[in-house]
Structure formats: structure tokens, C-alpha cells
Predicted model as a PDB file, atoms N, CA, C, CB and O in Angstrom, pLDDT in the B-factor column:
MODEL        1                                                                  
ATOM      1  N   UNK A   1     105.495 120.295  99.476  1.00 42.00           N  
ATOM      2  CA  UNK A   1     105.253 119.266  98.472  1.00 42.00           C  
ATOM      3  C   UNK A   1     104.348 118.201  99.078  1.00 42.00           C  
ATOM      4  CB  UNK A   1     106.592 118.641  97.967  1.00 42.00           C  
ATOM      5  O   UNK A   1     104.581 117.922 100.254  1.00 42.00           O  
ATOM      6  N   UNK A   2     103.288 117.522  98.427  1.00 48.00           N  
ATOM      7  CA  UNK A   2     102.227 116.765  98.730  1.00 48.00           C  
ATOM      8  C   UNK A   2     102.554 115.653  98.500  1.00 48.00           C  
ATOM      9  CB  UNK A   2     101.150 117.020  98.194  1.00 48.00           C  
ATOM     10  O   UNK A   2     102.739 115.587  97.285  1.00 48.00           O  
ATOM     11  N   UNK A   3     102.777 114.528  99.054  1.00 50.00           N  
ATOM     12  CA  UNK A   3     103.264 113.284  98.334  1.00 50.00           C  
ATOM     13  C   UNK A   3     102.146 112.610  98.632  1.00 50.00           C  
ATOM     14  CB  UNK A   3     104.643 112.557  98.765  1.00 50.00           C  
ATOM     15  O   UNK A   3     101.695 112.730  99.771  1.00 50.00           O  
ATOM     16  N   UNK A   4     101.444 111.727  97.627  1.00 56.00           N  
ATOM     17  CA  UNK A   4     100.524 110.937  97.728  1.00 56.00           C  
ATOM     18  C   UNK A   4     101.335 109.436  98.667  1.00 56.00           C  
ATOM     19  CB  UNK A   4      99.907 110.749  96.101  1.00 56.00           C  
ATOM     20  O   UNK A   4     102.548 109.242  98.592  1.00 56.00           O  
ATOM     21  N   UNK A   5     100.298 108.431  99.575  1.00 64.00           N  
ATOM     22  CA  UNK A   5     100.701 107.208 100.050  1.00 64.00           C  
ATOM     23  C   UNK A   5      99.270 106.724  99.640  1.00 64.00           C  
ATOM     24  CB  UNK A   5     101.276 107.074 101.676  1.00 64.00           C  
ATOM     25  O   UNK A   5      98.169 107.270  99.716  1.00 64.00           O  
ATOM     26  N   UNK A   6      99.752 105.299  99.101  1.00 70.00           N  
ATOM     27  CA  UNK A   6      98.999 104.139  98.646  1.00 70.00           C  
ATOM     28  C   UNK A   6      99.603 102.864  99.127  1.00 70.00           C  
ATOM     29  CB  UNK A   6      98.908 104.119  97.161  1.00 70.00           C  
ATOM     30  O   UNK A   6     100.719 102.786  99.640  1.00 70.00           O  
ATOM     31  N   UNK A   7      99.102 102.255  99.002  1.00 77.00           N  
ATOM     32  CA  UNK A   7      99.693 100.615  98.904  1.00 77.00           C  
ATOM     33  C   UNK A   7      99.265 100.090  97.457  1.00 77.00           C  
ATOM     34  CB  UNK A   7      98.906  99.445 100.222  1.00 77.00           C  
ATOM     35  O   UNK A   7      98.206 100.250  96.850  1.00 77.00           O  
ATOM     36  N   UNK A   8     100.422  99.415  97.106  1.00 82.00           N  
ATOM     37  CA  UNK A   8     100.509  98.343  95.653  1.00 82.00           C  
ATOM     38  C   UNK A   8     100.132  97.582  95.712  1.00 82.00           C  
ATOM     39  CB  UNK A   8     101.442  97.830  95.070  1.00 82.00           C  
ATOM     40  O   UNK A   8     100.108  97.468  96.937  1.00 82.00           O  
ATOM     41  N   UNK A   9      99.511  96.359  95.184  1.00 83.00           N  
ATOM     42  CA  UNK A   9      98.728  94.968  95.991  1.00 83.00           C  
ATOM     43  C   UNK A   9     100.257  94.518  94.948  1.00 83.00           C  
ATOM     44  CB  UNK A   9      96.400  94.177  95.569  1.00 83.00           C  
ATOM     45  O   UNK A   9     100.957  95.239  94.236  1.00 83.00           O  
ATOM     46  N   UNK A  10     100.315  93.533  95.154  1.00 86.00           N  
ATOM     47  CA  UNK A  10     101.715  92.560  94.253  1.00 86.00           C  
ATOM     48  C   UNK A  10     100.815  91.385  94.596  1.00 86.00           C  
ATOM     49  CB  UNK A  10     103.807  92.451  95.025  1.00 86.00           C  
ATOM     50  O   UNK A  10     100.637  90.880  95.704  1.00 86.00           O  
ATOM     51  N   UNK A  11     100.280  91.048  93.418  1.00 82.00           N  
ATOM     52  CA  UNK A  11     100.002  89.472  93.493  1.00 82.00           C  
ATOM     53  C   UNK A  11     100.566  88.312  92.885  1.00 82.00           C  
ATOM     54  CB  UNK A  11      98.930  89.278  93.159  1.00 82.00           C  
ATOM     55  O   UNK A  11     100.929  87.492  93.728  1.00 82.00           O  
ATOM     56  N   UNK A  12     100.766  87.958  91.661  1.00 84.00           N  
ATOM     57  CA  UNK A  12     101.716  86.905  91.125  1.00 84.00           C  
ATOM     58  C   UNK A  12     103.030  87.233  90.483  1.00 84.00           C  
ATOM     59  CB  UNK A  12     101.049  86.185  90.181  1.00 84.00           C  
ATOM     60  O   UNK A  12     103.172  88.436  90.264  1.00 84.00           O  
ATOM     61  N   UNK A  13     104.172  86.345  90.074  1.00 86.00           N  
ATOM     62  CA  UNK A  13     105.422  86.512  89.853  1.00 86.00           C  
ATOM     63  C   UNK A  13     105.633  87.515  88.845  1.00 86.00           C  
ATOM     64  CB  UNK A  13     105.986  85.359  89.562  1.00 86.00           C  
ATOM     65  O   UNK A  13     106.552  88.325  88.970  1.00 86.00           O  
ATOM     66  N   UNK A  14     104.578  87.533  87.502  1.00 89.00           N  
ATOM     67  CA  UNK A  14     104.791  88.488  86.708  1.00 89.00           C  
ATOM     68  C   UNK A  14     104.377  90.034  87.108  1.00 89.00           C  
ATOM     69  CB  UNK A  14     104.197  88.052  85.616  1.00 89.00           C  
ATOM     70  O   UNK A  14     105.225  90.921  87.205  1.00 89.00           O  
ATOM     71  N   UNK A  15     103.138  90.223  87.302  1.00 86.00           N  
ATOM     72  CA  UNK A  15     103.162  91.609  87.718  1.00 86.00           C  
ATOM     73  C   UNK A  15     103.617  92.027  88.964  1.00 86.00           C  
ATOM     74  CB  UNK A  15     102.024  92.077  87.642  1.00 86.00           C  
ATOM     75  O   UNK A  15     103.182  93.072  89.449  1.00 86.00           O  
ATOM     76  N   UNK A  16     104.677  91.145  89.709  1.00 89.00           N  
ATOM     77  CA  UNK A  16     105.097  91.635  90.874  1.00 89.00           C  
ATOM     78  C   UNK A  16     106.703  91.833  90.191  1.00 89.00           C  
ATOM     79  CB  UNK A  16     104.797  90.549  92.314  1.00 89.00           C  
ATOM     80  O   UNK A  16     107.435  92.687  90.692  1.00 89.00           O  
ATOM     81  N   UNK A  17     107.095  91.159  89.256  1.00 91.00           N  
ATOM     82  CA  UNK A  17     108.188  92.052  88.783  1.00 91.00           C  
ATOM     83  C   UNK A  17     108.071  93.159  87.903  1.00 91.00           C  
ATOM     84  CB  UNK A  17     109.025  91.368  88.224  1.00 91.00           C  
ATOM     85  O   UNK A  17     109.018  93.925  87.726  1.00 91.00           O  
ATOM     86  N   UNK A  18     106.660  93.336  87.179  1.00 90.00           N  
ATOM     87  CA  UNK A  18     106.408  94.564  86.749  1.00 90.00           C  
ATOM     88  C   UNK A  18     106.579  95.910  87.916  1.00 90.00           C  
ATOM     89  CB  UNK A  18     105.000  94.405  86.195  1.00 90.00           C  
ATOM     90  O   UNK A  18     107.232  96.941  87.758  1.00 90.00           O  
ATOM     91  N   UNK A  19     105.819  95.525  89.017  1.00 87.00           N  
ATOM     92  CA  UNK A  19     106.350  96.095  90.040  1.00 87.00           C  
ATOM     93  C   UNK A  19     107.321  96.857  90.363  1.00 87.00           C  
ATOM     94  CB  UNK A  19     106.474  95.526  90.534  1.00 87.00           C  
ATOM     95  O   UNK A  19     107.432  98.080  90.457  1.00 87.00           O  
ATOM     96  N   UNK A  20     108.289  95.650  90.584  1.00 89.00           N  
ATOM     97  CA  UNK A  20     109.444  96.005  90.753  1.00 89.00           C  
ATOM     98  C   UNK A  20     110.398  96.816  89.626  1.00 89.00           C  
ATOM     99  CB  UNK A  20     109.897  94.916  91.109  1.00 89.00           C  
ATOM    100  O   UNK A  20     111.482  97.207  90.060  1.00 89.00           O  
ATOM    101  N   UNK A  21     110.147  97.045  88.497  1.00 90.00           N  
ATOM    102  CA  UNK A  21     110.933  97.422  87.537  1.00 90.00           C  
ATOM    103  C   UNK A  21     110.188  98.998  87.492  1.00 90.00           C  
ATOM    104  CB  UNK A  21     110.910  96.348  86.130  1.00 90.00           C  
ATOM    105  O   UNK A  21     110.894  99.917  87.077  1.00 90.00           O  
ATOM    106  N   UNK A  22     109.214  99.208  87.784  1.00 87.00           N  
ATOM    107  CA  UNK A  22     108.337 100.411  88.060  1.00 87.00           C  
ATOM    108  C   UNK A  22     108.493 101.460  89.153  1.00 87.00           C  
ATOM    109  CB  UNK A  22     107.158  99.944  88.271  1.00 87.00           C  
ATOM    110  O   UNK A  22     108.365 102.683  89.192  1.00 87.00           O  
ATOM    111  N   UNK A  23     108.888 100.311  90.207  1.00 86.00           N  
ATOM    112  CA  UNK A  23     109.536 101.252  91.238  1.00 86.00           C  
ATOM    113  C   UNK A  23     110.421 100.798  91.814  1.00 86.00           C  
ATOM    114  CB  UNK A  23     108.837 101.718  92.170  1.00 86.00           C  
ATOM    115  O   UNK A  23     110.366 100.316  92.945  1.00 86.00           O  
ATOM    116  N   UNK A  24     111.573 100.906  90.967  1.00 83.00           N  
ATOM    117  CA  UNK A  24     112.763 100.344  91.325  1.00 83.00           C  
ATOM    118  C   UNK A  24     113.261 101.788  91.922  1.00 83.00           C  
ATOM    119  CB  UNK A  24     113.667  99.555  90.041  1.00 83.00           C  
ATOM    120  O   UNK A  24     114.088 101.638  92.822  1.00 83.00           O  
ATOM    121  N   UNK A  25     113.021 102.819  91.696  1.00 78.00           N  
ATOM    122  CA  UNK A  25     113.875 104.357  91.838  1.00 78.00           C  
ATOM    123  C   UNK A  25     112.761 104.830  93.474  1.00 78.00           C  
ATOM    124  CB  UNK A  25     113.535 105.881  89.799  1.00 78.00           C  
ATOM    125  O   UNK A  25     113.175 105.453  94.452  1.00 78.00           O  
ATOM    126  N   UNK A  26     111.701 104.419  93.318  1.00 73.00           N  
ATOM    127  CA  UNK A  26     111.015 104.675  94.317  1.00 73.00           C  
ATOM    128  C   UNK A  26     110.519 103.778  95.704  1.00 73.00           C  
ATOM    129  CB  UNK A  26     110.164 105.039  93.702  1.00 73.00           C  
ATOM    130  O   UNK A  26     109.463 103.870  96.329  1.00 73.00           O  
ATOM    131  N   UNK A  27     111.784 102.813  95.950  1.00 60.00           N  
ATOM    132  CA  UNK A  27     111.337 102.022  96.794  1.00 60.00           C  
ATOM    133  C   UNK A  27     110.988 102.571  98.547  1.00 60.00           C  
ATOM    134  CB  UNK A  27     112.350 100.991  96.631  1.00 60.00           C  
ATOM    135  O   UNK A  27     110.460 101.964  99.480  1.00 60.00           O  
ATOM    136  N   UNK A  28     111.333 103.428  98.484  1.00 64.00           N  
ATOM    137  CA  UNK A  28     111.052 104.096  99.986  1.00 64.00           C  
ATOM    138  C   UNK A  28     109.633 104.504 100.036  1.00 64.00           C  
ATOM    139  CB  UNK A  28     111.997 105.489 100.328  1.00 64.00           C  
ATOM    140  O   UNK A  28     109.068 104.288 101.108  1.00 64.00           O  
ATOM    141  N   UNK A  29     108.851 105.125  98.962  1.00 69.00           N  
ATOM    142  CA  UNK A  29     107.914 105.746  98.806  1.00 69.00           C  
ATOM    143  C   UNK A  29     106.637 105.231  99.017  1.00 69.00           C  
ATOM    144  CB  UNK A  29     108.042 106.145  97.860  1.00 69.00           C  
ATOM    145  O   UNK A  29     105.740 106.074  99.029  1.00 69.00           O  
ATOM    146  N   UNK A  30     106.299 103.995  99.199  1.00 77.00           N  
ATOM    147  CA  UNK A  30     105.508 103.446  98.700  1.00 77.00           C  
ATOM    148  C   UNK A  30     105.190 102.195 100.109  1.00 77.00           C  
ATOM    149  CB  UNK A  30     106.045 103.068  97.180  1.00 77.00           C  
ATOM    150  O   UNK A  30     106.061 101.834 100.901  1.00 77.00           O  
ATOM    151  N   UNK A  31     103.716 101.712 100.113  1.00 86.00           N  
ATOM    152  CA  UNK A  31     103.969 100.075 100.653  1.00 86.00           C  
ATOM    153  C   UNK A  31     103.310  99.382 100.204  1.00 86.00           C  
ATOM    154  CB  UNK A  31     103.823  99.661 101.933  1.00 86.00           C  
ATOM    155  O   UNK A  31     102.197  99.879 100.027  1.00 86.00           O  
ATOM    156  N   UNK A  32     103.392  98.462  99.908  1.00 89.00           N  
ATOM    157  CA  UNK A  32     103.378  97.257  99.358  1.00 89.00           C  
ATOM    158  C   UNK A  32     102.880  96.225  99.936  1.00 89.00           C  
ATOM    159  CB  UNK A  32     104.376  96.966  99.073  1.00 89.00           C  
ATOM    160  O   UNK A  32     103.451  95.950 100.992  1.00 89.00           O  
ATOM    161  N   UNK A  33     101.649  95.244  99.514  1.00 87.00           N  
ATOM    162  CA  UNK A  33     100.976  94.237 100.087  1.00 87.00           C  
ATOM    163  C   UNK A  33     101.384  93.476  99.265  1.00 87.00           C  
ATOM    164  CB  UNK A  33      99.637  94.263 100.320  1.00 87.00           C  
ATOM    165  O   UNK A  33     101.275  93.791  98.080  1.00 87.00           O  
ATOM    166  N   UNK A  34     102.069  92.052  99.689  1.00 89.00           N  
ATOM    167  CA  UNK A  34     102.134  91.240  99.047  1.00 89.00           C  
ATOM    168  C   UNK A  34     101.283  90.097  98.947  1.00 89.00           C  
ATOM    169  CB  UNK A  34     103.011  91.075  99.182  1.00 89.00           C  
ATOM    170  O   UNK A  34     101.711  89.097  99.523  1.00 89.00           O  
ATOM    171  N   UNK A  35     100.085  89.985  98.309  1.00 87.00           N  
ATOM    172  CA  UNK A  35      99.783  88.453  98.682  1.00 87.00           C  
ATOM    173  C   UNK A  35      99.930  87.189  98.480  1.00 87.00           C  
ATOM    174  CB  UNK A  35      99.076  88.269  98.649  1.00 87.00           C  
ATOM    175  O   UNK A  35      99.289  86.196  98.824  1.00 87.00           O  
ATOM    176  N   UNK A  36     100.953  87.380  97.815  1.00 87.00           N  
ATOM    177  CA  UNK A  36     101.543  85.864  97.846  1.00 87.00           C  
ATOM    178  C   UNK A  36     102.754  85.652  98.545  1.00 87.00           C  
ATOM    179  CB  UNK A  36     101.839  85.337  96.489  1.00 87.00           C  
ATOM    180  O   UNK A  36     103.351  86.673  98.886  1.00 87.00           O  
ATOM    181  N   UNK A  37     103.424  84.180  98.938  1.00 88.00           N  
ATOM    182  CA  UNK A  37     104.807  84.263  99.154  1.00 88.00           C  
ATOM    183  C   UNK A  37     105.266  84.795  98.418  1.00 88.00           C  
ATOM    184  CB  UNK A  37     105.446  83.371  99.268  1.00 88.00           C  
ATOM    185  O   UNK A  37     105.696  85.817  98.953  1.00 88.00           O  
ATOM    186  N   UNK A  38     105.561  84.788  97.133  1.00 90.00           N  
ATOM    187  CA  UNK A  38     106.682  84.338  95.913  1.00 90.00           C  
ATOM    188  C   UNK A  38     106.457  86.140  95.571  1.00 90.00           C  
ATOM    189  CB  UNK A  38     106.070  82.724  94.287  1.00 90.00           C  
ATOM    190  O   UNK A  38     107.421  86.641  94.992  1.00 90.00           O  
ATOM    191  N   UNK A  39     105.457  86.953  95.839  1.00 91.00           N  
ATOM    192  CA  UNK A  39     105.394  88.049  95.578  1.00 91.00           C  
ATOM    193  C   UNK A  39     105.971  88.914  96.751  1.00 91.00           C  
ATOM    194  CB  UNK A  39     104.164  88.250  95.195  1.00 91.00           C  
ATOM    195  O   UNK A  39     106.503  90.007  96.558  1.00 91.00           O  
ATOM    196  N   UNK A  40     105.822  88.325  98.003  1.00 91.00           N  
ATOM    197  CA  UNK A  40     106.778  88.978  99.248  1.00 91.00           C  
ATOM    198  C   UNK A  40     108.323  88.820  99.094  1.00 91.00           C  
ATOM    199  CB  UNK A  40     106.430  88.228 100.714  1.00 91.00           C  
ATOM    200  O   UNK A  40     109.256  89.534  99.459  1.00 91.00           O  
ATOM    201  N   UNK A  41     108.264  87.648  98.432  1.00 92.00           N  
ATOM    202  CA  UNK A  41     110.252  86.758  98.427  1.00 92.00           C  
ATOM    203  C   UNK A  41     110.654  87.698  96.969  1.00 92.00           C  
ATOM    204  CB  UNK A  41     110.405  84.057  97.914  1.00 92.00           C  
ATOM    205  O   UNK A  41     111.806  88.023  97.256  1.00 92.00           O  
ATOM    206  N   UNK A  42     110.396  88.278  95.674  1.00 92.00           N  
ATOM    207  CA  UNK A  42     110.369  89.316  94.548  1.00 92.00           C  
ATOM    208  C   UNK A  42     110.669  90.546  95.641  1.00 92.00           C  
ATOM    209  CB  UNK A  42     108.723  89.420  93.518  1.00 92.00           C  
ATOM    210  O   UNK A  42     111.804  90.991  95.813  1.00 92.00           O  
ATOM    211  N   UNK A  43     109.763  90.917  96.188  1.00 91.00           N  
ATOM    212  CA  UNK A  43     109.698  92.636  96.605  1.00 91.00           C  
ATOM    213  C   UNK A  43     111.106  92.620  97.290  1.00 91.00           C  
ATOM    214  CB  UNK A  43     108.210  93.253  97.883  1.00 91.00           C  
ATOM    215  O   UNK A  43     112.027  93.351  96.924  1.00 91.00           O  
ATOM    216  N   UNK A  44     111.211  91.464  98.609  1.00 92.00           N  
ATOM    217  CA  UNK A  44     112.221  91.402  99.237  1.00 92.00           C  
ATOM    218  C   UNK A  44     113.071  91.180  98.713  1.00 92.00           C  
ATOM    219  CB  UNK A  44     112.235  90.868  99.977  1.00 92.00           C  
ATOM    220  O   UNK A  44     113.507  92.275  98.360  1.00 92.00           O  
ATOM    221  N   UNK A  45     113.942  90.151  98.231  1.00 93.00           N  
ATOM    222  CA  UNK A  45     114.920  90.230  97.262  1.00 93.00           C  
ATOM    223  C   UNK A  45     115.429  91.608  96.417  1.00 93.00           C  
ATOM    224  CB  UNK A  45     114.460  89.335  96.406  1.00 93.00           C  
ATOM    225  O   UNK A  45     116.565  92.006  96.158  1.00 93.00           O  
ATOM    226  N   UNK A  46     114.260  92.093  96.140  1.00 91.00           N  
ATOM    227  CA  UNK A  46     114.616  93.833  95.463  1.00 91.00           C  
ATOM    228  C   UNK A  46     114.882  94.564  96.391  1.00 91.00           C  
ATOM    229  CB  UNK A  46     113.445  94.722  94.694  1.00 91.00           C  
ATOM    230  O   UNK A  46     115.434  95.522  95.850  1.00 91.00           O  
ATOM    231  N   UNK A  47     114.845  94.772  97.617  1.00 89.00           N  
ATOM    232  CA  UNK A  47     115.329  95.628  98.943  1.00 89.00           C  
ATOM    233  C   UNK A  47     114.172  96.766  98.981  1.00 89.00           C  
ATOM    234  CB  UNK A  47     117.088  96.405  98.778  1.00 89.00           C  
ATOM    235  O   UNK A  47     114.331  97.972  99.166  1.00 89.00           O  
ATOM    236  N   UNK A  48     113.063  96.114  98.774  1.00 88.00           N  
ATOM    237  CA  UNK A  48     111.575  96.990  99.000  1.00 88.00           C  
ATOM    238  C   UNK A  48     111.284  97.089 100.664  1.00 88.00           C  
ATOM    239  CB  UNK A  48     110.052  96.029  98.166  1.00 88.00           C  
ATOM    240  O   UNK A  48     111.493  96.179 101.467  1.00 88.00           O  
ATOM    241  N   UNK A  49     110.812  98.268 100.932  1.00 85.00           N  
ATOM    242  CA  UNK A  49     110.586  98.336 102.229  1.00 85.00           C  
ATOM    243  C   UNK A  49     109.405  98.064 102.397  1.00 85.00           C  
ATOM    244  CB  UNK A  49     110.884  99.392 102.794  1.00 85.00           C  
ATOM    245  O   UNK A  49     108.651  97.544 101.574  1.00 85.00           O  
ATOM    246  N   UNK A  50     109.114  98.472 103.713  1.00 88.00           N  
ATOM    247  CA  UNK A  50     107.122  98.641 103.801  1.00 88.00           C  
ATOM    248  C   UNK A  50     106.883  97.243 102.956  1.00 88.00           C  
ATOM    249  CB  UNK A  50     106.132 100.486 102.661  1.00 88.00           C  
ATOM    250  O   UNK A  50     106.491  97.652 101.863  1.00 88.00           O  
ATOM    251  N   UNK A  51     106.907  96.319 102.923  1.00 89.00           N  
ATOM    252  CA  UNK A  51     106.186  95.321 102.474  1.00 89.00           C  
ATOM    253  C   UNK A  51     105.383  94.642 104.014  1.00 89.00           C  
ATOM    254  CB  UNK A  51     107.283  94.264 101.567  1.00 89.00           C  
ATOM    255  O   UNK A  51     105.743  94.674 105.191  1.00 89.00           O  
ATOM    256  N   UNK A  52     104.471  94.200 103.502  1.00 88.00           N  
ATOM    257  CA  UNK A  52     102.747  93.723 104.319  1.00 88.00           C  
ATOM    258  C   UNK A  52     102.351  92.245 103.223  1.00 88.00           C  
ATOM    259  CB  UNK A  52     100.974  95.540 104.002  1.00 88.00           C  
ATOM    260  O   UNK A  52     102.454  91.947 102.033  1.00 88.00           O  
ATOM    261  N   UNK A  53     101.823  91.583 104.594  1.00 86.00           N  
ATOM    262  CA  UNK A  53     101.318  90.330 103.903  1.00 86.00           C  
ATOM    263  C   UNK A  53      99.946  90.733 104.452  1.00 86.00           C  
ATOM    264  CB  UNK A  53     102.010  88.687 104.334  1.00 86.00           C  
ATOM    265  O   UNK A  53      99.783  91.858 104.924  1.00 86.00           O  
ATOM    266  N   UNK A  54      98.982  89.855 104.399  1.00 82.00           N  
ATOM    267  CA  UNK A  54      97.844  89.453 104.555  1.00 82.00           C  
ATOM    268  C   UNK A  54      97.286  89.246 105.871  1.00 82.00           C  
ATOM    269  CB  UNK A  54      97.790  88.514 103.925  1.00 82.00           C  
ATOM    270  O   UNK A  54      96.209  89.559 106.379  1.00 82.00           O  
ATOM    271  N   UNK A  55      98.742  88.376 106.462  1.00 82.00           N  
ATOM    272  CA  UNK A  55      98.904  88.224 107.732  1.00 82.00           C  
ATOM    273  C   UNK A  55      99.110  89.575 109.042  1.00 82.00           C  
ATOM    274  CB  UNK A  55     100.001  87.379 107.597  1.00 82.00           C  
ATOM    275  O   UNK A  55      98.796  89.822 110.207  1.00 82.00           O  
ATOM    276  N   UNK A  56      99.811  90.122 107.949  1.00 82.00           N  
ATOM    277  CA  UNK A  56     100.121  91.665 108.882  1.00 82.00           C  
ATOM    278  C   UNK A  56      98.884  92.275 108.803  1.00 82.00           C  
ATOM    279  CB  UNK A  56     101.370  92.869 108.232  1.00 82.00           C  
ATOM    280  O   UNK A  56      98.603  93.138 109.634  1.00 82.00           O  
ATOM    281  N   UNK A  57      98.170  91.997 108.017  1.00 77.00           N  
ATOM    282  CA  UNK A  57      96.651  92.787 108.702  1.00 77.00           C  
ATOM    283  C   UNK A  57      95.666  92.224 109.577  1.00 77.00           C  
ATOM    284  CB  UNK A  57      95.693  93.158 107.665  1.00 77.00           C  
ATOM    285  O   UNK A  57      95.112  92.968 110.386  1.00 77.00           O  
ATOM    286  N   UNK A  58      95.452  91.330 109.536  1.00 76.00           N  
ATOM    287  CA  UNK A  58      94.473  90.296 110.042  1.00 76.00           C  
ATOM    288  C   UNK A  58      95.491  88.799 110.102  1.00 76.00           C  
ATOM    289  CB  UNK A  58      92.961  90.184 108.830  1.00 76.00           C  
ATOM    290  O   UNK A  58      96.045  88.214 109.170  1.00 76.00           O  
ATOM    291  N   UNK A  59      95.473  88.505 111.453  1.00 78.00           N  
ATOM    292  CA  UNK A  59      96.491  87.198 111.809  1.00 78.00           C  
ATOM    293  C   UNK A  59      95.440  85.878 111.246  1.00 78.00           C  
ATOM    294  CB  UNK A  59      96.935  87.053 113.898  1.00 78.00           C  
ATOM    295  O   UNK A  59      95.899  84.969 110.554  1.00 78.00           O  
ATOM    296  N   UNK A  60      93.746  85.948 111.726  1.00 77.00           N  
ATOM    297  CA  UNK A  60      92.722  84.954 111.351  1.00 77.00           C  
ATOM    298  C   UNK A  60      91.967  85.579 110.415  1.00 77.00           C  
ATOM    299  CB  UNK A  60      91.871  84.445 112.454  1.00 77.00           C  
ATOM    300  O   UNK A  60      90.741  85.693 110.440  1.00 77.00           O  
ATOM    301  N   UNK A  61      92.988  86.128 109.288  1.00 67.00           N  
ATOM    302  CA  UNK A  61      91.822  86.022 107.749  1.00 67.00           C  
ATOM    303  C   UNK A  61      91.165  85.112 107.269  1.00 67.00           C  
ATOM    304  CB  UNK A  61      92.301  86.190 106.558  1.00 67.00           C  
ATOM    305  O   UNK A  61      89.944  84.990 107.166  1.00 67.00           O  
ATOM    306  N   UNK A  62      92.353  84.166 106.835  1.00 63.00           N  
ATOM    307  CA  UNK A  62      92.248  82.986 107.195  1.00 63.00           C  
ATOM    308  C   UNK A  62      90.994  81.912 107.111  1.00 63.00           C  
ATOM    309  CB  UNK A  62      92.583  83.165 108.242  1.00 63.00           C  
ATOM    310  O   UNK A  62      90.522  81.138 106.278  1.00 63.00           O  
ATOM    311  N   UNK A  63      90.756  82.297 108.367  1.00 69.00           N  
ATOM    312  CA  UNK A  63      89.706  81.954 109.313  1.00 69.00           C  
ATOM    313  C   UNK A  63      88.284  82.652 108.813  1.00 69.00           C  
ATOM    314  CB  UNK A  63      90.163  82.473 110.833  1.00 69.00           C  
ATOM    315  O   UNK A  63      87.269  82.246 108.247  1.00 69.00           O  
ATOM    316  N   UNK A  64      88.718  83.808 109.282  1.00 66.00           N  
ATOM    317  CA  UNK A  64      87.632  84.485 109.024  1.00 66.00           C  
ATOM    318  C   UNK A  64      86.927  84.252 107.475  1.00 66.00           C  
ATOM    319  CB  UNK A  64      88.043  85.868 109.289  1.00 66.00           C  
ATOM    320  O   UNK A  64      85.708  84.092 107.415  1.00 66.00           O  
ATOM    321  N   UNK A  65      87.633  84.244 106.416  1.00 60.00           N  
ATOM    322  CA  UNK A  65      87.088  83.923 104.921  1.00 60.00           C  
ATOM    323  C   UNK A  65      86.303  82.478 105.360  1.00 60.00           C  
ATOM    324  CB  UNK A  65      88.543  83.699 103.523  1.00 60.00           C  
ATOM    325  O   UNK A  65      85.093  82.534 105.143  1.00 60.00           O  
ATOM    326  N   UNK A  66      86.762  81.244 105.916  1.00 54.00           N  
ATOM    327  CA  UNK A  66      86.715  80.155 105.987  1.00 54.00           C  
ATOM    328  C   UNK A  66      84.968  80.322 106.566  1.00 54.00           C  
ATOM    329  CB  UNK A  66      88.008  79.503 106.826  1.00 54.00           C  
ATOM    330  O   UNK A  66      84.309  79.318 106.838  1.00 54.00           O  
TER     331      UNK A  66                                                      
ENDMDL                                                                          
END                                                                             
């Protein structure tokens, strides 16, 4: 069996609980970038794994955009 891996971007409160109600059955499957707090503090609160900030990719994004 082939299982596809992606990452979800989760950006604000509403479509990050769309999110969550979407893959509520599939939370192992998947990872998840959150870029916001309030969209990391949603995923987490739901017991989502694999969640990633912005920070977990690049520590001076940041910066670097700046």
C-alpha cells in the first residue's frame, strides 16, 4: 500500500479547525505546519502529531524575510 506524505499549512483559527475536524481520524498520518501560534495551540490541543512551526525550519526566517 502507497501512502501519500504531505504537510497541511494551518494558518488561522478557522481553517485550522477545519483542519482539525478533517483529520480528526487521521492524525498520525500527516504533518502539519503551523504558522501561527493560535494554529499550533488548535492542532495541539487536538493531540496532532508532527506539528512544525516556521521556526522548526529556519530558526532566522525571521531575519532572513527582514
Amino acid at each position: 500500500m502507497i501512502q501519500e506524505k504531505f504537510y497541511v499549512l494551518a494558518f488561522d483559527n478557522k481553517d485550522t479547525k477545519k483542519i482539525v475536524e478533517y483529520f480528526k481520524n487521521k492524525k498520525n498520518l500527516n504533518k502539519f505546519l503551523a504558522i501561527t501560534p493560535n494554529a499550533f495551540e488548535i492542532l495541539k490541543k487536538n493531540k496532532f502529531k508532527y506539528i512544525f512551526t516556521p521556526f522548526d525550519i529556519n530558526k532566522d526566517l525571521h531575519k532572513d524575510l527582514a
